[in-house]
N, CA, C and O atoms as a CHARMM CRD file, in Angstrom:
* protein
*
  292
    1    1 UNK  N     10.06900  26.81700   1.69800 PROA 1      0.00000
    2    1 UNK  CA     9.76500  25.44100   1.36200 PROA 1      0.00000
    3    1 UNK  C      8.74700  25.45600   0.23300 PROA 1      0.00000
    4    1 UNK  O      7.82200  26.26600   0.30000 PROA 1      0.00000
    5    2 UNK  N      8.85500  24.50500  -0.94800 PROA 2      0.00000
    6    2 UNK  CA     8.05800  24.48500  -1.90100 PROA 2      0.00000
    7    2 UNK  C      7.82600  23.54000  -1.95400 PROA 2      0.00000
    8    2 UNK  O      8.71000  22.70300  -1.77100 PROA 2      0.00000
    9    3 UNK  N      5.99800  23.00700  -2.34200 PROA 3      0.00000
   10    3 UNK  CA     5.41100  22.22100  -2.86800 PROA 3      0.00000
   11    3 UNK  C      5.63400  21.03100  -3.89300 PROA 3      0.00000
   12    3 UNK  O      4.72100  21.11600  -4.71400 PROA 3      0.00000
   13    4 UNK  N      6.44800  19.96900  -4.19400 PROA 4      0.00000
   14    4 UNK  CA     6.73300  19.41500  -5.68400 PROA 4      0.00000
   15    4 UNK  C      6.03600  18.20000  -5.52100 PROA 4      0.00000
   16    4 UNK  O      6.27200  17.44900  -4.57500 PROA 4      0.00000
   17    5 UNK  N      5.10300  17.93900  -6.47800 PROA 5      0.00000
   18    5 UNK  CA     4.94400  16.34200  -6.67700 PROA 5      0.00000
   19    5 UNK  C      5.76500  15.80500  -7.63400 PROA 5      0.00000
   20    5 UNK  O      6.01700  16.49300  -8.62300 PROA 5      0.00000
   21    6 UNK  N      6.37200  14.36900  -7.49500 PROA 6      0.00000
   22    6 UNK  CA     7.37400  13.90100  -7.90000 PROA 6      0.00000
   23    6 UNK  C      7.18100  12.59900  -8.07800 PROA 6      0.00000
   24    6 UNK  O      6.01900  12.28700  -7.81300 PROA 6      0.00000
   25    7 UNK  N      8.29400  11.12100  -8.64600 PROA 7      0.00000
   26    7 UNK  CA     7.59300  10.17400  -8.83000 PROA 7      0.00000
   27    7 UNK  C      9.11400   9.80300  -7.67600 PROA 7      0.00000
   28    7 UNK  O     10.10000  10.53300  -7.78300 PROA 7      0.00000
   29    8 UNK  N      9.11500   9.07600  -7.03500 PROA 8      0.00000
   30    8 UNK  CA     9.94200   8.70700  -5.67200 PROA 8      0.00000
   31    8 UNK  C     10.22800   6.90300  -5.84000 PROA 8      0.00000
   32    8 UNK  O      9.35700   6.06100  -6.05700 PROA 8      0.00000
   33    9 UNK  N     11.48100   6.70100  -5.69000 PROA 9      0.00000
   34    9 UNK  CA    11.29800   5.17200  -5.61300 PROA 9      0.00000
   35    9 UNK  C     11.25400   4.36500  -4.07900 PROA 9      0.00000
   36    9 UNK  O     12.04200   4.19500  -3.14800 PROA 9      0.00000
   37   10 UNK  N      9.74300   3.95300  -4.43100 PROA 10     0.00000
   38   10 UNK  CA     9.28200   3.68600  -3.36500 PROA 10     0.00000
   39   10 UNK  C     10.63800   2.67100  -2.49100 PROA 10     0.00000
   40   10 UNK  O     11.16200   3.25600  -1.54300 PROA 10     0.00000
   41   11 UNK  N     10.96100   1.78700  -2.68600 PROA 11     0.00000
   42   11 UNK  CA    12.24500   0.91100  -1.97000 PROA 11     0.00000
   43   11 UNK  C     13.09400   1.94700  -1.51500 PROA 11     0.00000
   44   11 UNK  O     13.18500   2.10000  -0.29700 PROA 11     0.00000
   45   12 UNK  N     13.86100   2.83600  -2.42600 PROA 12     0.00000
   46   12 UNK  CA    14.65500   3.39900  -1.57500 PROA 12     0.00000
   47   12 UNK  C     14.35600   4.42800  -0.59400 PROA 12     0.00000
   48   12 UNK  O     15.15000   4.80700   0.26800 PROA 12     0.00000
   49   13 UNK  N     12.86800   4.97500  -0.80700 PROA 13     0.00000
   50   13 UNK  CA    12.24100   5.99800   0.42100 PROA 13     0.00000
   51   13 UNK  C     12.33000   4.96700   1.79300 PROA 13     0.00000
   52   13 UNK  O     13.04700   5.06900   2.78800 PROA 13     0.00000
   53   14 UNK  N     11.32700   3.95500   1.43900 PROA 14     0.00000
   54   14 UNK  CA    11.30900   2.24900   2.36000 PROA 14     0.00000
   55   14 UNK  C     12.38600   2.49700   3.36400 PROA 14     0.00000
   56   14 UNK  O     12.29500   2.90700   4.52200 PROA 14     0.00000
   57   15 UNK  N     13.65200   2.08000   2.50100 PROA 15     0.00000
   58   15 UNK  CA    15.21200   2.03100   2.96100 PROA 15     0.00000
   59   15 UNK  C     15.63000   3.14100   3.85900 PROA 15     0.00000
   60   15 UNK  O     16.33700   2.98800   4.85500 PROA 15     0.00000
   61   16 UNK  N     15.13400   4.28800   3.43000 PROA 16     0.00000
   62   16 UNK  CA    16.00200   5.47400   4.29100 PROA 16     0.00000
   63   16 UNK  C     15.06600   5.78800   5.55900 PROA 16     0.00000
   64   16 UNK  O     15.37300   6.18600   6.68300 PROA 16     0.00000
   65   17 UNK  N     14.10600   5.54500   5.12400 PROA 17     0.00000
   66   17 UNK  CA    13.12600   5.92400   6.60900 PROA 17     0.00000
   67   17 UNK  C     13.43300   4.76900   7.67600 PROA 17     0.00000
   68   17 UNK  O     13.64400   5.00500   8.86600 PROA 17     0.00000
   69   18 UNK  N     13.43200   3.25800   7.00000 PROA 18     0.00000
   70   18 UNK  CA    13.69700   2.58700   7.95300 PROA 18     0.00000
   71   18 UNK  C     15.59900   2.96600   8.83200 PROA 18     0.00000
   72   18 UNK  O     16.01500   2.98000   9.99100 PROA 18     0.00000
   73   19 UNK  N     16.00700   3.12700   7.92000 PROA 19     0.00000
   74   19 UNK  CA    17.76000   3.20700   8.50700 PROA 19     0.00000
   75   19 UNK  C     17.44800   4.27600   9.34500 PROA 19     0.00000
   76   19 UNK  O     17.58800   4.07500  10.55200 PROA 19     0.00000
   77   20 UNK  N     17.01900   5.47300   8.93800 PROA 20     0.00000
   78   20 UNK  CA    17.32300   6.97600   9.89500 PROA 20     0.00000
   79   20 UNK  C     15.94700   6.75600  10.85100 PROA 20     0.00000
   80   20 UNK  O     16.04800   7.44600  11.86600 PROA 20     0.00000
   81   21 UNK  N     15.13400   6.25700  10.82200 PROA 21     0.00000
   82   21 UNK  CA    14.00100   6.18400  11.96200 PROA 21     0.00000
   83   21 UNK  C     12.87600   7.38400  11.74700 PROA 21     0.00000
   84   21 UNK  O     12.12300   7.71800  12.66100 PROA 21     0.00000
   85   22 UNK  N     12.85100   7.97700  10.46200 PROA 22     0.00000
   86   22 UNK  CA    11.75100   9.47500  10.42000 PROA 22     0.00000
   87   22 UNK  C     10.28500   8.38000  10.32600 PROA 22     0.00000
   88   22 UNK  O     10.20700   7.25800   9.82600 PROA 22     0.00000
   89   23 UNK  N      9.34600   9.11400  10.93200 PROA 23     0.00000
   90   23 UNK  CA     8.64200   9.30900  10.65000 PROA 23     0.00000
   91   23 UNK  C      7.55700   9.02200   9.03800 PROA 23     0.00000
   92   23 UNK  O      6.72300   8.14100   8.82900 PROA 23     0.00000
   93   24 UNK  N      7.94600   9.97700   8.28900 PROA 24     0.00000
   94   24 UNK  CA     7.06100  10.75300   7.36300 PROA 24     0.00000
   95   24 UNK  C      8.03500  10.91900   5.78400 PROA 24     0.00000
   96   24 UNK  O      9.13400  11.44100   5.60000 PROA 24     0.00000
   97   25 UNK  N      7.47100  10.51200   5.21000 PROA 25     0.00000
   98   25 UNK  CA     7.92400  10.79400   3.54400 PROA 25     0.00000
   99   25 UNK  C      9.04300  11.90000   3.42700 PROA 25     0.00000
  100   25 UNK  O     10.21500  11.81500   3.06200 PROA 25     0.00000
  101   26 UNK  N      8.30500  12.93500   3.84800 PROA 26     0.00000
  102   26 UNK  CA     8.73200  14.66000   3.66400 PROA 26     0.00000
  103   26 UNK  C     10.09300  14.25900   4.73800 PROA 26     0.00000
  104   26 UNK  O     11.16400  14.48500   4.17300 PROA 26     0.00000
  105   27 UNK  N     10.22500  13.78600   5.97000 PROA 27     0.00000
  106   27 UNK  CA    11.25000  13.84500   6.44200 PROA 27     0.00000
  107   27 UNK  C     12.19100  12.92300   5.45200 PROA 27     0.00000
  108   27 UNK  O     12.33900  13.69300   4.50300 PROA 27     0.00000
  109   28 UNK  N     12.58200  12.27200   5.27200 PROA 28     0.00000
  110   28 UNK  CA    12.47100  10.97000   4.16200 PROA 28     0.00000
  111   28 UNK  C     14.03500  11.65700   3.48400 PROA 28     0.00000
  112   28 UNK  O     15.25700  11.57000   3.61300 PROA 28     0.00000
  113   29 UNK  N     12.89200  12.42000   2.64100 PROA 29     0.00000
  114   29 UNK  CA    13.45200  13.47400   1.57800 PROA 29     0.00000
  115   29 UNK  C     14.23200  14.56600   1.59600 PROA 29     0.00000
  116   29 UNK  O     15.25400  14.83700   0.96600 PROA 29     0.00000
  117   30 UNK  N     13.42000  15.34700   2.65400 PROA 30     0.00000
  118   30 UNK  CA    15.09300  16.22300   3.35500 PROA 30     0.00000
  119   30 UNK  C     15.78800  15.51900   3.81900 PROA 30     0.00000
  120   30 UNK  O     16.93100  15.81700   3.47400 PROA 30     0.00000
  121   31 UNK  N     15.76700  14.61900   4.50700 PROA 31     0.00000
  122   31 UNK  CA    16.94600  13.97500   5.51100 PROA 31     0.00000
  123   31 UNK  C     17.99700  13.93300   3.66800 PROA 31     0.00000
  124   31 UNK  O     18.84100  14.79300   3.41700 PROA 31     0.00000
  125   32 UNK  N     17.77500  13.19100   3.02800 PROA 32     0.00000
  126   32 UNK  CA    18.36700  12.73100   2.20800 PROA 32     0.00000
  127   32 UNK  C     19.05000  13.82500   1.22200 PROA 32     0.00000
  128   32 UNK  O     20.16300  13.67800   0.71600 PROA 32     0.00000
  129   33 UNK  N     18.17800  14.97400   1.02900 PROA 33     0.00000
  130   33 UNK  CA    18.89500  15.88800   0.26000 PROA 33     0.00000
  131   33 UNK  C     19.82700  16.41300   0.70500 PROA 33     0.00000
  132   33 UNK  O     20.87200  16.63300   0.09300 PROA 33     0.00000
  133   34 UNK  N     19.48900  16.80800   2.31200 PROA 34     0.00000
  134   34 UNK  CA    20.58900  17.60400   3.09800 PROA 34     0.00000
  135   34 UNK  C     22.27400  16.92500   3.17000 PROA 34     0.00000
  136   34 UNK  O     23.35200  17.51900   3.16500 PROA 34     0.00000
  137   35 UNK  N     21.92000  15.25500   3.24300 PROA 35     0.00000
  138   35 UNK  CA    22.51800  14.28800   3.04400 PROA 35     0.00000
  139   35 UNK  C     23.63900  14.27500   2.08100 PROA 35     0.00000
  140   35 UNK  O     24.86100  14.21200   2.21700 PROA 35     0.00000
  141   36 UNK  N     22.83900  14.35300   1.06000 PROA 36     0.00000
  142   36 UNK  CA    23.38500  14.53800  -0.07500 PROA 36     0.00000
  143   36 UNK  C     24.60700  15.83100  -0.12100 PROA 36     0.00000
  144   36 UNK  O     25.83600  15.76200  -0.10200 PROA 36     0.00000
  145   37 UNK  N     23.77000  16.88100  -0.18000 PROA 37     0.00000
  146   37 UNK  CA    24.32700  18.35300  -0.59900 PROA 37     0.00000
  147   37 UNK  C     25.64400  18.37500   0.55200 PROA 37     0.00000
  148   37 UNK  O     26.77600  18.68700   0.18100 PROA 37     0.00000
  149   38 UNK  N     25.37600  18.04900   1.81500 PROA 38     0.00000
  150   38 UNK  CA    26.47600  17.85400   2.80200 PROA 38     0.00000
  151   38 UNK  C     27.86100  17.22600   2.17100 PROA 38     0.00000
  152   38 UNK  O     28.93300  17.82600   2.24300 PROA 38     0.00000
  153   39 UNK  N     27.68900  15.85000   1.49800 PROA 39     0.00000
  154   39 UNK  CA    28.52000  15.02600   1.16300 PROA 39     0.00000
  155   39 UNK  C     29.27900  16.01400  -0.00400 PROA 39     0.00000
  156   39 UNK  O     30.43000  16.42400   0.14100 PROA 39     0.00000
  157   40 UNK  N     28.36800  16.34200  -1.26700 PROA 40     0.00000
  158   40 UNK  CA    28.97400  17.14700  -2.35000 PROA 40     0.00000
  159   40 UNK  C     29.86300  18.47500  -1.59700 PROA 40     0.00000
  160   40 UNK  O     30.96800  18.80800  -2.02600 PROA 40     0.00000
  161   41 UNK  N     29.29800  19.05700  -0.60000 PROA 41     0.00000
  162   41 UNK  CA    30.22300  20.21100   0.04100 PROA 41     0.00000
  163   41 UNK  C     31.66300  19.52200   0.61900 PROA 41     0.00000
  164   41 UNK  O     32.84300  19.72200   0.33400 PROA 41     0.00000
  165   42 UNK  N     31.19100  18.89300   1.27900 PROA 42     0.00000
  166   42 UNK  CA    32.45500  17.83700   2.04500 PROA 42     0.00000
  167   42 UNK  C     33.90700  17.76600   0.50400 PROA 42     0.00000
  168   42 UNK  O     34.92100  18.42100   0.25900 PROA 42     0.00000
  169   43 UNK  N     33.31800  16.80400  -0.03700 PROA 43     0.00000
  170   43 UNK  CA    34.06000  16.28400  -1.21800 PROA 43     0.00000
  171   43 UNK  C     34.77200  17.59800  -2.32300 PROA 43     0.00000
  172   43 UNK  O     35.65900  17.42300  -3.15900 PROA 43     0.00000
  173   44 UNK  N     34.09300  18.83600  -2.01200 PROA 44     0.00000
  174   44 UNK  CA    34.57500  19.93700  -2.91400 PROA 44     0.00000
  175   44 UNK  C     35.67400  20.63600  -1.89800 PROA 44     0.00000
  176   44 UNK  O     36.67200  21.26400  -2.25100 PROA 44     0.00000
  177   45 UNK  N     35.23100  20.36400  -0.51900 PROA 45     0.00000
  178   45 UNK  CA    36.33100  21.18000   0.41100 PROA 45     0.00000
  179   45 UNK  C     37.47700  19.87500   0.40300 PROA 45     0.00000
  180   45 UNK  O     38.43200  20.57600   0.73700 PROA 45     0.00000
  181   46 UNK  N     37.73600  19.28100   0.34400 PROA 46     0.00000
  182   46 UNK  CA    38.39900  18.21500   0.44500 PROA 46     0.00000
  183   46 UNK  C     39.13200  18.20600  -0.90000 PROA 46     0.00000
  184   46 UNK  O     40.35400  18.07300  -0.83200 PROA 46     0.00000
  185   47 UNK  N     38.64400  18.31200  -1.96100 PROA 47     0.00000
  186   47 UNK  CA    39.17800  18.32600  -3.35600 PROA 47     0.00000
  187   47 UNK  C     40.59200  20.12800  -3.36400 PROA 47     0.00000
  188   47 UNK  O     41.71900  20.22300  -3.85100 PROA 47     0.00000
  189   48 UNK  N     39.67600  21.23400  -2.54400 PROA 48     0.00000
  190   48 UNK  CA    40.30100  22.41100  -2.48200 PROA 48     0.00000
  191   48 UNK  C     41.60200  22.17400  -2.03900 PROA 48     0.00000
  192   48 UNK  O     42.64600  22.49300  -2.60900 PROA 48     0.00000
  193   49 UNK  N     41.41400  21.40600  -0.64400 PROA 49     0.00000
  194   49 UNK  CA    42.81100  20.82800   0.11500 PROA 49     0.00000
  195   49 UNK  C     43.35400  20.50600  -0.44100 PROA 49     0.00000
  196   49 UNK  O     44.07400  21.37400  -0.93300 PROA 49     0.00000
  197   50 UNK  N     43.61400  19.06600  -0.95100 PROA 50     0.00000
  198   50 UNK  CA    44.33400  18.46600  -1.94300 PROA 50     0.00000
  199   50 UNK  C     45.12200  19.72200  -3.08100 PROA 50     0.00000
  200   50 UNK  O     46.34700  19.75000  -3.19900 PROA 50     0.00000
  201   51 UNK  N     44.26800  20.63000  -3.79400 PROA 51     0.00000
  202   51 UNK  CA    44.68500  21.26900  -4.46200 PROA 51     0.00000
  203   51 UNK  C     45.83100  22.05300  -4.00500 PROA 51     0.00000
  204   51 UNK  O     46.93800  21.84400  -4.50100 PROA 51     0.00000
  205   52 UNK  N     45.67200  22.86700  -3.17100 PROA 52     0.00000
  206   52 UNK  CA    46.54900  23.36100  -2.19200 PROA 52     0.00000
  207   52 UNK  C     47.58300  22.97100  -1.83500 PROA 52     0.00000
  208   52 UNK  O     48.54500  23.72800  -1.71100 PROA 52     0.00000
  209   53 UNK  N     47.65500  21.12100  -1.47200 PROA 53     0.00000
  210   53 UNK  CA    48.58800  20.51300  -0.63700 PROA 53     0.00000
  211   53 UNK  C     49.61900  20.47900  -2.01100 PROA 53     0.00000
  212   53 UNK  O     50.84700  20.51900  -1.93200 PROA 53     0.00000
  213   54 UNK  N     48.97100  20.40900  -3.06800 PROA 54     0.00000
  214   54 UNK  CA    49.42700  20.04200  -4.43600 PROA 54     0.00000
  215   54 UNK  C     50.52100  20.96100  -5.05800 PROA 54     0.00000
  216   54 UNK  O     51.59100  20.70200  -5.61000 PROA 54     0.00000
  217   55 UNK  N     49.59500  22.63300  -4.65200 PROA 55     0.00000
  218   55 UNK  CA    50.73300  23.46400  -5.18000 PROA 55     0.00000
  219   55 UNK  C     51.74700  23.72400  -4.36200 PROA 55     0.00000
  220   55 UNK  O     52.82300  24.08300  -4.84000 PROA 55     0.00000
  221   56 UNK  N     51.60100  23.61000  -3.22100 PROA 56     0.00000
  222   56 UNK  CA    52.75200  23.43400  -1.70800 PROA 56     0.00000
  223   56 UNK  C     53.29500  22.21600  -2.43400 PROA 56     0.00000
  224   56 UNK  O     53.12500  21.96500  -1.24100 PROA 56     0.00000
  225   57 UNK  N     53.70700  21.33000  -3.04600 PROA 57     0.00000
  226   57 UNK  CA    54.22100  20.25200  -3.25200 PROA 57     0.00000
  227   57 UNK  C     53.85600  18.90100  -1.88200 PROA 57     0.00000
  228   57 UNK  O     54.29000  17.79100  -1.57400 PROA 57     0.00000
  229   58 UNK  N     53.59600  19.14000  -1.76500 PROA 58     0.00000
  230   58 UNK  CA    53.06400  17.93800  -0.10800 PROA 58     0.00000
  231   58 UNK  C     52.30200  16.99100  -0.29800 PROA 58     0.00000
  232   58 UNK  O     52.12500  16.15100   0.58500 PROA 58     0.00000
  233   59 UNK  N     51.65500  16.92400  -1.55800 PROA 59     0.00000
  234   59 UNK  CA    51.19700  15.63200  -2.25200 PROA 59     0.00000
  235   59 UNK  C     52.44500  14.71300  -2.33800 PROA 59     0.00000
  236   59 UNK  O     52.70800  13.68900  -1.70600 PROA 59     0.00000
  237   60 UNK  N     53.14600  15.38000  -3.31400 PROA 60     0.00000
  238   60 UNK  CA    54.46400  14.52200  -3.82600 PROA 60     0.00000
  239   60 UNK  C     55.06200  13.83000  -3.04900 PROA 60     0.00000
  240   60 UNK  O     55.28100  12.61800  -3.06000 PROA 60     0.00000
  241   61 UNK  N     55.55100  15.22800  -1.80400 PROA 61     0.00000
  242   61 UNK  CA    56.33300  14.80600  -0.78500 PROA 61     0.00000
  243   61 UNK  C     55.68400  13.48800  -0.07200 PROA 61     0.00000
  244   61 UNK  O     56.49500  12.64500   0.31100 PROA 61     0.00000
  245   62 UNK  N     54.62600  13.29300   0.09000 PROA 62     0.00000
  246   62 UNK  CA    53.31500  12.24200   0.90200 PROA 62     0.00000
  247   62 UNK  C     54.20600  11.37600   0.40800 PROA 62     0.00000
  248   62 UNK  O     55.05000  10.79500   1.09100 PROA 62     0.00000
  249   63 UNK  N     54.00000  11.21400  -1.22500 PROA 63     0.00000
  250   63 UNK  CA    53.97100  10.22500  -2.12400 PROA 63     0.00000
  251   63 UNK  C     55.18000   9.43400  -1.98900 PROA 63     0.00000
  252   63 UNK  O     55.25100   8.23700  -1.71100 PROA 63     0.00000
  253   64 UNK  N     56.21600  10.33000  -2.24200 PROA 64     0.00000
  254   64 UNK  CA    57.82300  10.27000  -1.92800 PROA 64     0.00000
  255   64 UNK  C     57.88800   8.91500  -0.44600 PROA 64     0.00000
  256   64 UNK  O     58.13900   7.71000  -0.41900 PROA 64     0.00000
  257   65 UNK  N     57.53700   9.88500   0.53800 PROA 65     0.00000
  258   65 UNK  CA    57.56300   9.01200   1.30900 PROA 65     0.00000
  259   65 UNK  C     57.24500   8.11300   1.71600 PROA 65     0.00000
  260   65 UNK  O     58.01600   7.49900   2.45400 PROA 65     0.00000
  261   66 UNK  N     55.92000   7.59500   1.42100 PROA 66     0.00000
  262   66 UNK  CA    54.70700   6.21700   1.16200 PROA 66     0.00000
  263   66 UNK  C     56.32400   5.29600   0.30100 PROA 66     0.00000
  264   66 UNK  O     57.08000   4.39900   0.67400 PROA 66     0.00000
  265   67 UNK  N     56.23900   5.95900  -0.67400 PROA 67     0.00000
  266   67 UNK  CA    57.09800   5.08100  -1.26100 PROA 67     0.00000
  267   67 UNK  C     58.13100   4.29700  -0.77000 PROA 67     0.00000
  268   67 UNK  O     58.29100   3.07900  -0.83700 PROA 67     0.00000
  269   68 UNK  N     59.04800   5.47500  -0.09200 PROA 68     0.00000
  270   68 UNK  CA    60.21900   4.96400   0.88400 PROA 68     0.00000
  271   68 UNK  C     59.83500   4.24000   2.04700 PROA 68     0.00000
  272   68 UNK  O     60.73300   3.58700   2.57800 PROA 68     0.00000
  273   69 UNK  N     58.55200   4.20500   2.63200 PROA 69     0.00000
  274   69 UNK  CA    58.48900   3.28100   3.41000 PROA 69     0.00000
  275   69 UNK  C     57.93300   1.84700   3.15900 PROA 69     0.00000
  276   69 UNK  O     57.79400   0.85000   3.86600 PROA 69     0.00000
  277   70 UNK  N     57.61200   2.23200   1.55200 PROA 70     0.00000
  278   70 UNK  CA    56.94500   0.51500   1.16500 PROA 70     0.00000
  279   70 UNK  C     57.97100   0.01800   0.83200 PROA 70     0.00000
  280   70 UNK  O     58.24900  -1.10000   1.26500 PROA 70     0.00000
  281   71 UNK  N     58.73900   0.61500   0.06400 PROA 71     0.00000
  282   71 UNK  CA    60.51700  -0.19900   0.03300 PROA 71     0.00000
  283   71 UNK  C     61.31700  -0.45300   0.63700 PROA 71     0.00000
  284   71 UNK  O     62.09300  -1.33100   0.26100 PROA 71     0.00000
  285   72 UNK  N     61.46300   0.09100   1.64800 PROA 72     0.00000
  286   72 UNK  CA    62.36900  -0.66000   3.42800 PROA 72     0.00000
  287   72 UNK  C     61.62600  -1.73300   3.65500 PROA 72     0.00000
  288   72 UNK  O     62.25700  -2.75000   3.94400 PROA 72     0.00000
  289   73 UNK  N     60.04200  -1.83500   3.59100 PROA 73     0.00000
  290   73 UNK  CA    59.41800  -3.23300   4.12600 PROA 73     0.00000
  291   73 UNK  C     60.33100  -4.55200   3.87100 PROA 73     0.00000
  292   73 UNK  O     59.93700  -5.65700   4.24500 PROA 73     0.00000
């Protein structure tokens, strides 16, 4: 863990401590980075899938079929 002073916007620190219930600034801030970095991991494993489903053709196929069932409606 390292030391940083930083300039923080006070409203949105306000905002996250009140929503998640911490305590303390410092919790504040991890809560939020971890937050963060979680979401960016999420969204890159999720992007991999897709890629995958893509070269399997199973996007298309999805697509194909979305289609055929919005046109019987």
């Amino acid at each position: 863990m390292s030391v940083t002073q930083i300039d923080i916007d006070d409203d949105a620190l306000e905002r996250v401590m009140a929503l998640s219930k911490v305590r303390t600034k410092k919790e504040a801030v991890n809560l939020a980075l971890h937050f963060y970095a979680e979401q960016q991991e999420r969204a890159a494993r999720i992007s991999r899938h897709f890629e995958r489903a893509r070269e399997w053709g199973a996007v298309e196929d999805a697509e194909r079929l979305h289609q055929a069932e919005k046109h019987s409606r």
